[in-house]
N, C-alpha and C positions, 0 to 999 in steps of 0.2 A: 403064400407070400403076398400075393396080389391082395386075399381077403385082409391081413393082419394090415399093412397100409391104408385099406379103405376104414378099417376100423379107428385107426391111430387120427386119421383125416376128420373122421366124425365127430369123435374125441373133440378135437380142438375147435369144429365149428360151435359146437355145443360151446365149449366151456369160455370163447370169447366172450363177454358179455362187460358192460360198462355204462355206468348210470349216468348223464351226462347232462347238466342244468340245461334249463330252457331258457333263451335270454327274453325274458316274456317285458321287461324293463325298457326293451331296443325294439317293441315292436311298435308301427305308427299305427294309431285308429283312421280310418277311413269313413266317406261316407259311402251306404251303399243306396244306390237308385236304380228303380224297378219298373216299370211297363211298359205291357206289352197294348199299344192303339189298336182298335180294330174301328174301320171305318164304320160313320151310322151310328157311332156311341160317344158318350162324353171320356176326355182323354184321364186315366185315371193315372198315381204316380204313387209309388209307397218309398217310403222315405226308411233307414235305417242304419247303423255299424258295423263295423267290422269288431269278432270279440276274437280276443283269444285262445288258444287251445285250451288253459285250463280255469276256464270259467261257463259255465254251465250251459252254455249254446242257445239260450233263449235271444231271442232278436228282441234288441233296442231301438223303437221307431221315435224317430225323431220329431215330435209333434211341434219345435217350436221352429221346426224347419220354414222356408220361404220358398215356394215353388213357382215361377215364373215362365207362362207360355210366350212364344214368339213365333214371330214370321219370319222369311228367310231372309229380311229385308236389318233382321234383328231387332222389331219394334214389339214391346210389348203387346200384347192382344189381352191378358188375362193373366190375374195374379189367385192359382188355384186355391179351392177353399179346403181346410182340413178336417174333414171329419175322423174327430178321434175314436167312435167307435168301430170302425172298421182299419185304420189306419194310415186311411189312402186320400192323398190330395189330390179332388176334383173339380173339372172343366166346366161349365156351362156351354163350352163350345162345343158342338156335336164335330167328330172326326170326319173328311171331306176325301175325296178322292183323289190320285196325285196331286200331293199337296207336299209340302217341304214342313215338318216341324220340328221346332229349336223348343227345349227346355235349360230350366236356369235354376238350378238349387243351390242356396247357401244356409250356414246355420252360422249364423254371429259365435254367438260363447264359444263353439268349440273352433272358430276357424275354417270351416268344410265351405266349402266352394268348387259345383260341380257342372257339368255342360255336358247335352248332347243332340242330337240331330236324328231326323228319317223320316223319308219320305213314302208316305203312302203308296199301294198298289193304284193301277190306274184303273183297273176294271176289276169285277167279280171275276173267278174264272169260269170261263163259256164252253159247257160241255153238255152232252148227251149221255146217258147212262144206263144200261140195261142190266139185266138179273136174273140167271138162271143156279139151277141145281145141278150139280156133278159131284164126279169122282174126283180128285183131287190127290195127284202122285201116288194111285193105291186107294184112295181113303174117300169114305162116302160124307155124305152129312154138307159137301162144300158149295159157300155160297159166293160164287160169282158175279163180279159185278166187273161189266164193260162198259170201258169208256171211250168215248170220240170230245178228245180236247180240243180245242180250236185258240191255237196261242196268237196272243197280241204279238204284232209286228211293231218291228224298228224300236225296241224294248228289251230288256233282260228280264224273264219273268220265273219266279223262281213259286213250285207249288208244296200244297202238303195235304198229304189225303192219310183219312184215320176212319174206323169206325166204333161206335158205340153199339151198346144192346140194352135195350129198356124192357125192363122184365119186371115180374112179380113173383117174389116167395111168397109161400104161405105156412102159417102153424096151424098144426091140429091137434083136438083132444075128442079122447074116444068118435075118433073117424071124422068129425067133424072140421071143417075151416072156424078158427076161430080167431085169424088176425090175417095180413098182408101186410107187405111192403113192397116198396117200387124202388128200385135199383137200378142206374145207370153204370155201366159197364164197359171201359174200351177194350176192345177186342183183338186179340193178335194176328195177325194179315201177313199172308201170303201169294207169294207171287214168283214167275219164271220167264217173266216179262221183259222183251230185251231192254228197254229203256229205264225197270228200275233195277235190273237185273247188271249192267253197266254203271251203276254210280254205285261207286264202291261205301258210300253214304247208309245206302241201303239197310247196310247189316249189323247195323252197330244200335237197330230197336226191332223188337218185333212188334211194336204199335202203331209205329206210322211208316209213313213212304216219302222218302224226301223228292223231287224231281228240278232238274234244270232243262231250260230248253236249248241248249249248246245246238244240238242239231236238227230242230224240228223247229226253230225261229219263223214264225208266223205262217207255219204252216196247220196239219191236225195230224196230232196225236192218236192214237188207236191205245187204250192201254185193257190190260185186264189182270185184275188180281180180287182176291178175297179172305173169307173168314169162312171156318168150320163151326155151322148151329146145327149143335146136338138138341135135340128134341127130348127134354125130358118127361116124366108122370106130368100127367096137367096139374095133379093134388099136386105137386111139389115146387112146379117153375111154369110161369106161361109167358112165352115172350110177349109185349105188344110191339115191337120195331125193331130192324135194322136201320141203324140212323149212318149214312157216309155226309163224311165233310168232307170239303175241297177248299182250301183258303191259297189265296195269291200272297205273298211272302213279299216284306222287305229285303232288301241285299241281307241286311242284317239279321233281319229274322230269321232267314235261312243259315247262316253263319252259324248264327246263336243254335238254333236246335241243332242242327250238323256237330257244333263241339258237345253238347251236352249230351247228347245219344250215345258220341263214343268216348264221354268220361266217365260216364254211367256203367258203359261197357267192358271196359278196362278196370275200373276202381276194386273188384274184387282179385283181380290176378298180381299180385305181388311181385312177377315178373314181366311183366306187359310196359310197354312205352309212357313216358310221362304224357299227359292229356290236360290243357288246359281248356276252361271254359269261357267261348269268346264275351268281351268287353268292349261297350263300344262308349263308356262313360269316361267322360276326358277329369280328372283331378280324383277317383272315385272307383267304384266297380258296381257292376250289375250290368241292366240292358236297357236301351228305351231305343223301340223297335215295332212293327208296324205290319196286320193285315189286312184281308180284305177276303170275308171267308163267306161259304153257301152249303149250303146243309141238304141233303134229300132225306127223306124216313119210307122207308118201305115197311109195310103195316106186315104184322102176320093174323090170321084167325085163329 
């Protein structure tokens, strides 16, 4: 009886079905505004729309947009220049450290008029970093990398550690190398580390490490986590580096990857929670947001 009702149930989930226009007429265009500052570089900004579900998903940048940089005072500093081969309106001003920056985009013909704000990192993040080889929950191969963070006081400082692997393939004909290429590579990282082990942030990439200093505020951090380098044939793959970043995060920076890690992470399960990705563009959507990152490479032979 029990089966003949689950049957009869399936029956009807199946056979609801109803095709139901798109009110594609009701939807508004948007503008969308894009960068990410990193201190030490000129501020870069891509400009572009919002399109519809049924229109072919290619982005429309908006070249005869007006990008406007400011200070926190609201005065012009710099009215960015657009280079259309790449798509991005750029600064002549080199990014500065804690510093407050306002941008200002509008586009006449269509109406779009857009704002947003962030303030740089105050420092590099100040750390010591070691590197050894182990076993890893069972499994050989894992490259550990310890760290001693020393976090800025009387600040909210918000980090993100990732690493890459710069390698070489090679082709061969009758036994011979007869080309290479060089490939950068991020690598997925692990850890069981209590502090990134505690932000529930953690698990929603296996490619980066979000971190907040809630409880270690100007104190030092102890952290340790890593990546598994299998050593392949040298004919096949030769590493030259394990490259770790460390970058200091705007509030917003940190927001922005924190949502985007777990919309990423959710978007394939059909029953999983709604997940939005943060916005901190006021009339608009996208991000203009701000780091302050340092890079180590450990060579292999």
């Amino acid at each position: 009886m029990k089966r003949f009702l689950l049957y009869i149930i399936s029956l009807a989930l199946v056979s609801c079905t109803k095709e139901l226009p798109f009110p594609e007429n009701q939807i508004e265009k948007k503008m969308v505004v894009n960068s990410f500052v990193t201190v030490g570089e000129p501020i870069r900004v891509r400009i572009s729309e919002t399109y519809t579900p049924s229109e072919d998903g290619n982005l429309t940048f908006l070249q005869n947009a007006i990008v406007k940089l400011l200070d926190s005072a609201g005065n012009v500093i710099e009215v960015l220049a657009n280079d259309t081969a790449t798509g991005y309106f750029a600064s002549t001003v080199i990014a500065q450290p804690a510093t407050l920056y306002l941008i200002e985009a509008s586009e006449t013909a269509k109406s779009y008029y857009c704002t947003s704000q962030s303030r740089t990192p105050r420092n590099k993040p100040s750390y010591t970093a070691d590197t050894s080889t182990i076993y890893f929950q069972g499994k050989p191969h894992f490259f550990q990398i310890s760290i001693r963070l020393s976090d800025i006081p009387n600040t909210d400082n918000y980090y993100l550690f990732y690493c890459t692997k710069t390698f070489y393939t090679y082709k061969k004909s009758n036994g011979n190398i007869t080309d290479s290429t060089l490939h950068i590579e991020k690598m997925d990282l692990f850890t069981n580390d209590y502090w990134f082990v505690r932000n529930i942030n953690t698990q929603f990439s296996k490619k980066e490490l979000l971190l907040v200093d809630d409880e270690f505020k100007g104190l030092i951090a102890n952290l340790k986590f890593g990546t598994f380098v299998e050593h392949k044939s040298p004919d096949k793959e030769r590493i030259v580096s394990i490259n770790l970043h460390v970058s200091s995060l705007s509030k917003e920076r940190y927001i922005y990857t924190r949502s985007l890690n777990e919309y990423l992470f959710y978007q394939s399960d059909p029953f999983s929670q709604t997940t939005s990705v943060y916005s901190n563009i006021q009339g608009g959507y996208g991000i203009f947001a701000t780091d302050f990152p340092e890079t180590i490479e450990y060579y292999f032979k």
